[in-house]
C-alpha positions in Angstrom: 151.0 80.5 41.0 148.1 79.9 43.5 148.9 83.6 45.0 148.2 84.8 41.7 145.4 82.7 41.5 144.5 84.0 44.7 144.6 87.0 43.9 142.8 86.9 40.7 139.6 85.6 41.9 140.1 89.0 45.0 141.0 91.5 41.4 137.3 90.1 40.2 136.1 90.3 44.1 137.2 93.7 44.4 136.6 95.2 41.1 132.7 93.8 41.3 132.0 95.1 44.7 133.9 98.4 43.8 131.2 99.4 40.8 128.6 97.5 42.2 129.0 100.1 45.4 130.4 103.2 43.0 127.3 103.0 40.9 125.1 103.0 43.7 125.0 103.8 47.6 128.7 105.1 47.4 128.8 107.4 43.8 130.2 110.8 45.0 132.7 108.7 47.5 135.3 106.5 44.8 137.8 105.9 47.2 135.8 104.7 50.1 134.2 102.6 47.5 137.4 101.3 46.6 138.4 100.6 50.1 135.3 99.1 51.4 135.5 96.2 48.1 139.2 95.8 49.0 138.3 94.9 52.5 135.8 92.3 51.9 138.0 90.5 49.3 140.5 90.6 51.8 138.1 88.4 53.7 137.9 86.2 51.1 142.0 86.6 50.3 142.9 85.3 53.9 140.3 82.0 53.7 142.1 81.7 50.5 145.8 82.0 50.9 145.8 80.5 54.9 144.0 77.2 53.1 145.3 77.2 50.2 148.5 79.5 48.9 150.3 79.3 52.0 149.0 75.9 53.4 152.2 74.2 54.0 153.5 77.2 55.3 153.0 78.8 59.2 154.9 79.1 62.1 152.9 80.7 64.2 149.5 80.8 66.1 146.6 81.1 64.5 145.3 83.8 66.1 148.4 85.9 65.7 148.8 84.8 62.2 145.6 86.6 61.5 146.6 89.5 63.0 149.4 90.1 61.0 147.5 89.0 57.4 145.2 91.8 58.1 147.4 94.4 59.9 149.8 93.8 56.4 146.4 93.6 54.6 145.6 97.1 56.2 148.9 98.2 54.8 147.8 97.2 51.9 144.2 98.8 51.5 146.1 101.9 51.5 148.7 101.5 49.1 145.7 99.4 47.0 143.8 103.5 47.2 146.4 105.5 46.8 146.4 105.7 43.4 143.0 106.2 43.0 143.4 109.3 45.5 145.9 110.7 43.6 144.3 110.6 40.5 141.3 112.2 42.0 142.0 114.5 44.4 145.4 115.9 43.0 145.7 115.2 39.5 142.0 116.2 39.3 140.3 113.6 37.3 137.3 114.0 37.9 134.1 115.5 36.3 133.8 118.3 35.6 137.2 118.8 34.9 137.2 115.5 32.5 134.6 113.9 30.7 132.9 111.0 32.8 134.3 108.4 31.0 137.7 110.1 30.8 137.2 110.1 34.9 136.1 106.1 35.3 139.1 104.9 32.5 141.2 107.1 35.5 139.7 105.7 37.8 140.3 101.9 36.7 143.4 102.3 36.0 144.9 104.3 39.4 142.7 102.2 41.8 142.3 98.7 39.9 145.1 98.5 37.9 147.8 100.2 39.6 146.9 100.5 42.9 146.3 96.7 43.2 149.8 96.0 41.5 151.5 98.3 44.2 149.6 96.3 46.9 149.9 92.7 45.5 153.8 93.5 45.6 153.7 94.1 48.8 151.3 91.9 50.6 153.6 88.9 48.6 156.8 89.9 50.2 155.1 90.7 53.2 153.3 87.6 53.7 156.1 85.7 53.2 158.1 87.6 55.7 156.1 88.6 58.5 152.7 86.5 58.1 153.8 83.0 56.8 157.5 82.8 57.5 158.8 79.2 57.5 158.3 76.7 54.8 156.7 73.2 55.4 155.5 73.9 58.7 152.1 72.4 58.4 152.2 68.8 56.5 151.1 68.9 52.7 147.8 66.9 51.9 147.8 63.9 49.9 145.5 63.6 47.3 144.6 60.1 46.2 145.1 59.4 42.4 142.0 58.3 40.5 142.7 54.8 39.0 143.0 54.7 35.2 141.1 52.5 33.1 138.0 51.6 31.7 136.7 49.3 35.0 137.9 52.2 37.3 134.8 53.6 37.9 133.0 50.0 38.0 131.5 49.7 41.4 132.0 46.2 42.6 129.5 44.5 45.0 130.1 42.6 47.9 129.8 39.3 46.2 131.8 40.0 43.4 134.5 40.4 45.7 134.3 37.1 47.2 134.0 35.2 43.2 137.1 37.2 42.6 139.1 36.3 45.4 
């Protein structure tokens, strides 16, 4: 659950930077746009996943545990636009063979859509292979429970202490 949670808040990341870059500086250039918001959510998807996902999980340096998230991460980027390359540049839709919004409905769902699923897949059975291979490695953090009750968030002075003992 917290790899798709993971990689939910990346999807939004990714999809964001993707028009926010599409629709500007990057418009005649999809794929590129694609790959450059894929990258920085990557960014984002290691803090996420080494801290959080895969906390408990390890086995190797730190150094060369990054080194494998974004050599599988690279794997992924290209998988992630594949799609979107494929719909563009051999299926052909784009204007002015289709209708603009025939071409962005394309190219949500081949770059987005698909082309995230394809690389989700694999970055979760890679990770859990090559990057993050042994379970329980690093020790699981306890968090305290609040107290119930309605005096549980009652802040109790010093000398209250000392009448109650």
């Amino acid at each position: 659950m917290k790899f798709l949670l993971v990689g939910g808040i990346c999807f939004v990341t990714t999809t964001v930077i993707n028009y926010a870059l599409k629709l500007t500086v990057l418009h005649d250039k999809p794929v590129t746009a694609l790959a450059v918001a894929t990258i920085i959510a990557t960014v984002l998807s290691y803090v996420l996943n080494r801290e959080w996902s895969f906390r408990t999980r390890g086995g190797r340096e730190r150094h060369h545990e990054a080194a494998l998230f974004f050599s599988v991460s690279a794997i992924g980027i290209a998988l992630n636009s594949l799609p979107l390359a494929v719909s563009r540049y051999v299926l052909m839709l784009h204007v002015p063979e289709v209708s603009r919004p025939v071409q962005e409905v394309a190219d949500f769902v081949s770059g987005i859509v698909i082309g995230t699923l394809i690389a989700m897949c694999f970055r979760l059975w890679a990770f859990k292979r090559f990057v993050f291979p042994q379970s329980d490695v690093r020790p699981r953090v306890r968090v305290p429970r609040a107290r119930k009750g309605p005096r549980s968030s009652v802040v109790r002075h010093d000398s209250e202490v000392r009448e109650a003992g």
